[in-house]
SEMI-77072 format. One record per residue (C-alpha): residue in one letter; x, y, z. Coordinates in steps of 0.2 Angstrom, whole numbers, padded with zeros to 4 digits, always signed. Layout:
<atoms>
AXYZ ...
</atoms>
This chain:
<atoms>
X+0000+0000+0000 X+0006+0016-0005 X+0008+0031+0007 X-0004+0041-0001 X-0017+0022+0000 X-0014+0022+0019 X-0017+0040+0022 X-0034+0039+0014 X-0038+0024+0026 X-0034+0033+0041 X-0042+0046+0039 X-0058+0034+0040 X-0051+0022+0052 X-0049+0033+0065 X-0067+0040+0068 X-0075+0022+0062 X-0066+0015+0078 X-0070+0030+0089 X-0087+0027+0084 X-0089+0007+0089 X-0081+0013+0104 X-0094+0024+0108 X-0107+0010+0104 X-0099-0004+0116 X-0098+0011+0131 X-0118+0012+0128 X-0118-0008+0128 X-0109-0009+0146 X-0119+0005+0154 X-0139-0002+0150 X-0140-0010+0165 X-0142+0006+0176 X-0146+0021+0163 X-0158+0009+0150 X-0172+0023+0149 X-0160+0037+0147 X-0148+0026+0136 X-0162+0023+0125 X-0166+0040+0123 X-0150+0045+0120 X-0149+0031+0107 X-0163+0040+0098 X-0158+0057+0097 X-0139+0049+0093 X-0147+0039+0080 X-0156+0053+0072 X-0139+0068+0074 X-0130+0053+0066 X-0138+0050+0051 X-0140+0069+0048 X-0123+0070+0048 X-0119+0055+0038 X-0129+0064+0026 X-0120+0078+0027 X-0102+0068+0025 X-0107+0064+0010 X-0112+0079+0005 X-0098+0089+0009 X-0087+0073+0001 X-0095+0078-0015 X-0090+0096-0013 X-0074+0091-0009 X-0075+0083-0027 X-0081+0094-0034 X-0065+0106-0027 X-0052+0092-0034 X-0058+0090-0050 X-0062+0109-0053 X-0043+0114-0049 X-0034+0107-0061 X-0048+0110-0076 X-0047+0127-0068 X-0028+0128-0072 X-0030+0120-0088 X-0040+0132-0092 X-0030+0146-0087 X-0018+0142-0101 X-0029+0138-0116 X-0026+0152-0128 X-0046+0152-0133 X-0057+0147-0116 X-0071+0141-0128 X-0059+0130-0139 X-0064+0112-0143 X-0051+0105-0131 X-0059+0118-0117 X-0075+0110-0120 X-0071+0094-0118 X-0061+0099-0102 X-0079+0108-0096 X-0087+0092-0101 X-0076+0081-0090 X-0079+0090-0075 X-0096+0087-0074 X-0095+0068-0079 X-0080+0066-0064 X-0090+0076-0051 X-0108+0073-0051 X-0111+0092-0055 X-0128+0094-0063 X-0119+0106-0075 X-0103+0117-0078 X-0097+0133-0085 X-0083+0141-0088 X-0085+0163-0091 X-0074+0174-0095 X-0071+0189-0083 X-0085+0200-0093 X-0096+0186-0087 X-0099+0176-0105 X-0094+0160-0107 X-0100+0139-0110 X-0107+0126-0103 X-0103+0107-0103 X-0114+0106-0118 X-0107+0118-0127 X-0122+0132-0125 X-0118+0149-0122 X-0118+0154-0106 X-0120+0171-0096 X-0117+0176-0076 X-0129+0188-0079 X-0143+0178-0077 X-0137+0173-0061 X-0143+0180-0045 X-0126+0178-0036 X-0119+0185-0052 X-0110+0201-0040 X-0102+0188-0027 X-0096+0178-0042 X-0086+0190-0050 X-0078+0195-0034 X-0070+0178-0030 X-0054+0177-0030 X-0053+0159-0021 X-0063+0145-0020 X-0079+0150-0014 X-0097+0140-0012 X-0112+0152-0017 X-0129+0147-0018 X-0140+0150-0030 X-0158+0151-0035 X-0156+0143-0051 X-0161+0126-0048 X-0157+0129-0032 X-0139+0124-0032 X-0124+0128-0023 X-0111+0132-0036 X-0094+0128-0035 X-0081+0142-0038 X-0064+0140-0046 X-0057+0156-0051 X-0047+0154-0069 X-0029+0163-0068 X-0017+0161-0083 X-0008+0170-0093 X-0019+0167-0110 X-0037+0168-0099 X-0044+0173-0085 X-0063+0170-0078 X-0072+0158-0067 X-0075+0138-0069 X-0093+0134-0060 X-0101+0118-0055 X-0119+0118-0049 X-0123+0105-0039 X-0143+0105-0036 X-0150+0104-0018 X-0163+0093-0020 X-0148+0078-0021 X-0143+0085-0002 X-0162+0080+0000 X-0159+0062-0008 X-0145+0059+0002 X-0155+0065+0019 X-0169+0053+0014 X-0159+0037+0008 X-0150+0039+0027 X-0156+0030+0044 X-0170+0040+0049 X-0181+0042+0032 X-0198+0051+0040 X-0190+0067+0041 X-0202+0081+0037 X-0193+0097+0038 X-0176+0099+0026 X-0170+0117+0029 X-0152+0123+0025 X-0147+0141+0035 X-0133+0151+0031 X-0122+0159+0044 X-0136+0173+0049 X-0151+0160+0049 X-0158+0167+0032 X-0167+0152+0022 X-0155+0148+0009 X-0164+0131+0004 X-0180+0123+0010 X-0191+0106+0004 X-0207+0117+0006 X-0217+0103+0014 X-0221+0115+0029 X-0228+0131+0030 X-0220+0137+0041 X-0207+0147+0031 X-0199+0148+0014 X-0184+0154+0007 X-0177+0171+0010 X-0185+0171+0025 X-0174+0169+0043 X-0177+0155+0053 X-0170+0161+0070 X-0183+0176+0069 X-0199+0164+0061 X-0195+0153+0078 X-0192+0168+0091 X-0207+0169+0105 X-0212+0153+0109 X-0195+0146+0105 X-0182+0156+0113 X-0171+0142+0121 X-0170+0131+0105 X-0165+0148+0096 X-0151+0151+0107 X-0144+0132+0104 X-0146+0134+0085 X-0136+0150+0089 X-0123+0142+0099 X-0122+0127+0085 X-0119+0140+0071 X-0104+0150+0079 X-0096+0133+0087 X-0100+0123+0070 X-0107+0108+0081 X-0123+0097+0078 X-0135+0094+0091 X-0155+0092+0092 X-0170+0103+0100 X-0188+0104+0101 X-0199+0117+0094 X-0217+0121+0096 X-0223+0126+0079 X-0241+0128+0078 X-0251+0113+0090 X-0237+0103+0085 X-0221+0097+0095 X-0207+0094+0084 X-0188+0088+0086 X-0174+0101+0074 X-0156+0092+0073 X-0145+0105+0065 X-0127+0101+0058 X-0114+0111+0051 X-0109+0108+0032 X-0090+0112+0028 X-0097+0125+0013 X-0097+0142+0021 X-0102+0136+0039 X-0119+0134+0033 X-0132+0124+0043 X-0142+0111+0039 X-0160+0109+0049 X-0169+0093+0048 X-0186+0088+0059 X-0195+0077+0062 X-0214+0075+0077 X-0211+0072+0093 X-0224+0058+0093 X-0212+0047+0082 X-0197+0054+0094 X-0207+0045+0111 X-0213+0028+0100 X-0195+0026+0096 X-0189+0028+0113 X-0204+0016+0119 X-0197+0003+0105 X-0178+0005+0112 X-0182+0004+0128 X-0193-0011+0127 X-0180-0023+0118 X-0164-0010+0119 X-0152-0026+0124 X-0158-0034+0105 X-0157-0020+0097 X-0142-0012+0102 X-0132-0029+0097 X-0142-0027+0080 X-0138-0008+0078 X-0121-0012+0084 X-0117-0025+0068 X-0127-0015+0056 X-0118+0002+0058 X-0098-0009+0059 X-0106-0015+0042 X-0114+0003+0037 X-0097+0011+0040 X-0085-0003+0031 X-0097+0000+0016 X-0095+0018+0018 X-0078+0019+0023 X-0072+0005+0008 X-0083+0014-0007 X-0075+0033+0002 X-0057+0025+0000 X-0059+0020-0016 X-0068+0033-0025 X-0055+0043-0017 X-0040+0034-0024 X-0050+0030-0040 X-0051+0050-0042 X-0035+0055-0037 X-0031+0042-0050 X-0041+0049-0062 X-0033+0066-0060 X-0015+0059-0060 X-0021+0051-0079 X-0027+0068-0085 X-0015+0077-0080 X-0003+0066-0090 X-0012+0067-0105 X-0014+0086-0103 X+0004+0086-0106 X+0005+0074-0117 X+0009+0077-0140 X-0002+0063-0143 X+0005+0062-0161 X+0024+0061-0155 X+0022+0054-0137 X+0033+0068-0132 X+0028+0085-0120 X+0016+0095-0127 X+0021+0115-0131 X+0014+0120-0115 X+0021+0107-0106 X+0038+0109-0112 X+0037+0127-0107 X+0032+0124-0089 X+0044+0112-0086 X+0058+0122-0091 X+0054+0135-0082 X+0051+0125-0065 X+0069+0119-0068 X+0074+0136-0070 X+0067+0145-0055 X+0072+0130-0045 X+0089+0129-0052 X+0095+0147-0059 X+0115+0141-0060 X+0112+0125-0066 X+0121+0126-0084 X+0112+0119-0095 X+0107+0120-0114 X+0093+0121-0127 X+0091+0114-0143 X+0078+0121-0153 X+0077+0109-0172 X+0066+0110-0186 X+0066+0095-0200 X+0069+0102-0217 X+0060+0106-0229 X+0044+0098-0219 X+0032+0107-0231 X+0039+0099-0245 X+0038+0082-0237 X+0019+0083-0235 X+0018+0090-0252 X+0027+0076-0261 X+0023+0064-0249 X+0008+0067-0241 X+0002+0072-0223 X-0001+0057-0217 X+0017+0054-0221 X+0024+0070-0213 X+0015+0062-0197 X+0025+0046-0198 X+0040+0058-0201 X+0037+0067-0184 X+0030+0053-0174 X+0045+0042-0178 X+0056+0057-0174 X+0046+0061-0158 X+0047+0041-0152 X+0067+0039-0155 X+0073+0058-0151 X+0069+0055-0133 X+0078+0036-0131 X+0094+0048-0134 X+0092+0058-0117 X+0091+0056-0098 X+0074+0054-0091 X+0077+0070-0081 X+0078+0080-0098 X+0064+0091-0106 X+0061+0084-0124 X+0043+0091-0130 X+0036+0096-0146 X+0032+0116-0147 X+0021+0113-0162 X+0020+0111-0182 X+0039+0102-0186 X+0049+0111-0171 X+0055+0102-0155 X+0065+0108-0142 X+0077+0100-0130 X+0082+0107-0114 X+0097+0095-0106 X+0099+0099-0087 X+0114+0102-0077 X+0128+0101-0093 X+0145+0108-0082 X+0157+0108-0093 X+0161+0114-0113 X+0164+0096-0117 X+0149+0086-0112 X+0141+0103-0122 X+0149+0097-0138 X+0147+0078-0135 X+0129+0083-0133 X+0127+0093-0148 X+0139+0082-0158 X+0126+0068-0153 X+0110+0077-0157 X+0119+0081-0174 X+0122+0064-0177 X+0107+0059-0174 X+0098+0063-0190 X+0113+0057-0202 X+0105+0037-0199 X+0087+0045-0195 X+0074+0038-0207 X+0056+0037-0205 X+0042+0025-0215 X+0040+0007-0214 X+0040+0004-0233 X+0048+0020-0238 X+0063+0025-0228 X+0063+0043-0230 X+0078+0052-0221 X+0073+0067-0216 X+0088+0080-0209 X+0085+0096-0198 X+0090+0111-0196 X+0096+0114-0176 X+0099+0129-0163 X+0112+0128-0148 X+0110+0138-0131 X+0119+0140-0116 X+0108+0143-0102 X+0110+0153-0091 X+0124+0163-0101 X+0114+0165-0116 X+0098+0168-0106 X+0093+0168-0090 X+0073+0165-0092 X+0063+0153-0104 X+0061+0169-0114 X+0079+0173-0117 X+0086+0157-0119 X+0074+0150-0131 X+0076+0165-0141 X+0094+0163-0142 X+0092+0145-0147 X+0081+0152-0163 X+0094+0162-0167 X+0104+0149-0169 X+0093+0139-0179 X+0090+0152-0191 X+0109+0153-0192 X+0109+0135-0196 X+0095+0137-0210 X+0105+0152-0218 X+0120+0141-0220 X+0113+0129-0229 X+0100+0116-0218 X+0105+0100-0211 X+0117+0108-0197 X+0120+0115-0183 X+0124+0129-0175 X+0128+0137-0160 X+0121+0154-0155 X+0139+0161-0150 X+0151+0156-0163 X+0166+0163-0154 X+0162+0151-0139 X+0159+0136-0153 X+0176+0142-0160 X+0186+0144-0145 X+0179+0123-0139 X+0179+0115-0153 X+0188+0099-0151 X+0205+0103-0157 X+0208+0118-0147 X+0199+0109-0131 X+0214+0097-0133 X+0228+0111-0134 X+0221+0118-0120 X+0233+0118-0104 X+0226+0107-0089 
</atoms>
């Protein structure tokens, strides 16, 4: 089991145990507190399976967190947010999270959804609030009821916001599949006690409306420990008169924006279930006891794995998100990044950049045929990369250019062997399986960091060079500072003193 494997299981073995603990302490005190033990069972029973409930309603917005980051990111660096490629990254995030839909807007506010429609903040009622996010923020909104995930959009090609709604009614599911499935009040608070959500099976009140004033009078103490819940983020349960009727509240906190969810249910099935428990508590509490070990193996197993199955998931798009799927090398953007981690991390390190173009490439497809100036670069992408370290940066920047970045080259003549070796390669390179077509290139030599200090500077230093190598004739090399090629070239290395 991998480190990251075991975290994830104790994180949930941890509370499960805590938990059965709890249930045997009840076990060994029946004898002298059954009554109030069973009443306690009840009203544990009942706290328990809101919060269940609300575990896996916070998992999914946790979820819905994970996934959105990285899309977020990937989004930030598309040149054009409503691309094809950016539609299909809107389009996962919904599949991979559960999210009744997904946008992504521009700052202005336009933008898409998963199926491609156009989209507009505008017609939002939390439209303000959304622009203002500069972090990951939950918002609720009226439309479908949902609470929206926000995942700001920062890059240097885009900037905007990535949302996923995730509709209310499934909080109202989940509450219903639990333990306790006769609950006929489903509220959600927000910090203040304003209605943010409500099942609208009582009359009681409705959304918009705040709940701590609707149950003031009658109800002052159970108003004070709803209070107390909402500034201590802890779940506990309390009667309320509402009209002739006597009624149980459970409240418990949700991790999104301290929010509050209310669930109630009659008195009257409140006493017949204490009646029940206390009847044949000793029965019962061995059944419960079995039950919720299994309850919470099932929950903890299928939580594990959807965890490691989504981290897996994210690990597996990522990759292909880096990926040239034509030469199995970095992608352009990839290539880029990496670079310029290795550079912030490492701004001594000498090192050097080939930037190589193949000659005359539109000839090739001209003569003969795209599909053959594929197998041209995809057999050049394949071998190319066999010739480095695994630590080095070989990617792809698009059309029929690559750039190489080697890593920690310390001294002139490991720089030559390397170029010597590049150079080398493309006089036996020959693509095609029937056909062997040798293609030869046209390659730039950089020195980082004494021919540029940033991605910027050295990459356009190894252009140079490559357009050195083109105006002498193609199918060379060339450095981009001819008196240091001069002053190393193998013959004046040797008459070098030691």
């Amino acid at each position: 089991m991998n480190n990251q494997a075991r975290t994830v299981v104790l994180q949930w073995v941890s509370p499960t145990l805590a938990l059965i603990l709890i249930l045997a302490i009840m076990m060994y005190n029946f004898s002298t507190k059954a009554e109030l033990t069973a009443n306690s069972t009840v009203s544990s029973n009942m706290i328990s399976s809101a919060q269940n409930s609300v575990s896996d309603f916070n998992e999914q917005l946790l979820l819905l967190e994970q996934v959105g980051k990285p899309i977020a990111a990937l989004l930030g660096s598309e040149e054009e947010l409503n691309s094809e490629y950016a539609e299909r990254l809107i389009k996962t995030a919904k599949e991979y999270t559960g999210a009744s839909e997904a946008w992504a807007c521009y700052d202005d506010g336009n933008g898409f959804g998963n199926n491609g429609q156009q989209v507009s903040l505008d017609g939002l009622d939390c439209s303000e609030e959304i622009r203002a996010v500069k972090e990951i923020k939950y918002l609720f909104t009226e439309y479908k009821n949902s609470v929206i995930t926000v995942v700001p959009i920062t890059g240097e090609a885009v900037s905007g916001h990535l949302l996923l709604f995730y509709p209310l009614t499934n909080l109202e599911v989940m509450i219903k599949k639990g333990d306790v499935a006769i609950w006929n009040i489903v509220t959600l608070i927000d910090v203040e006690g304003n209605v943010i959500y409500t099942d609208g099976t009582k009359d009681q009140w409705e959304i918009g409306d705040n709940l701590l004033d609707v149950l003031s009078g009658n109800n002052n103490a159970a108003v004070s420990k709803i209070k107390k819940g909402i500034s201590t983020s802890t779940s506990a349960l309390t009667s309320v008169k509402m009209g002739d009727e006597d009624n149980v509240l459970i409240y418990t906190p949700l991790a999104a924006n301290n929010w509050m969810l209310i669930v109630g249910v009659s008195q009257k099935y409140i006493d017949r279930m204490v009646l029940l428990q206390y009847q044949s508590f000793r029965n019962m509490l061995y059944q419960l006891l079995a039950a919720n070990i299994i309850f919470l193996c099932i929950i903890v197993g299928v939580n594990i794995v959807t965890k490691l199955y989504g981290n897996k998931k994210q690990k597996q798009l990522e990759i292909k998100a880096d990926t040239d799927l034509l030469t199995g090398l970095n992608n352009k953007l990839a290539t880029e990044r990496k670079i310029k981690e290795f550079i912030e991390h490492n701004p001594n390190a000498q090192s050097m950049m080939f930037v190589l173009d193949i000659d005359n490439f539109k000839k090739i497809n001209d003569t003969m045929g795209h599909a053959f100036g594929d197998v041209v670069l995809s057999t050049l992408g394949h071998t190319i990369g066999a010739l480095f370290r695994a630590t080095d940066i070989v990617g792809r920047a698009g059309g029929d250019e690559f750039i190489i970045f080697l890593k920690n080259i310390s001294t002139p003549e490991i720089i030559r062997k390397e170029a010597k070796k590049v150079e080398n390669f493309f006089k036996d390179f020959k693509a095609g399986e029937y056909t062997k077509y040798s293609a030869t290139a046209s390659i730039g030599v950089a020195i980082y960091p004494q021919e540029g200090a940033d991605f910027e500077s050295i990459y356009k230093a190894a252009d140079q060079a490559l357009y050195k190598a083109k105006k002498r004739g193609k199918n060379q090399l060339a450095y981009y500072n001819d008196e240091w090629a001069k002053e190393n070239t193998e013959e004046n290395m040797e008459e070098k003193p030691e």
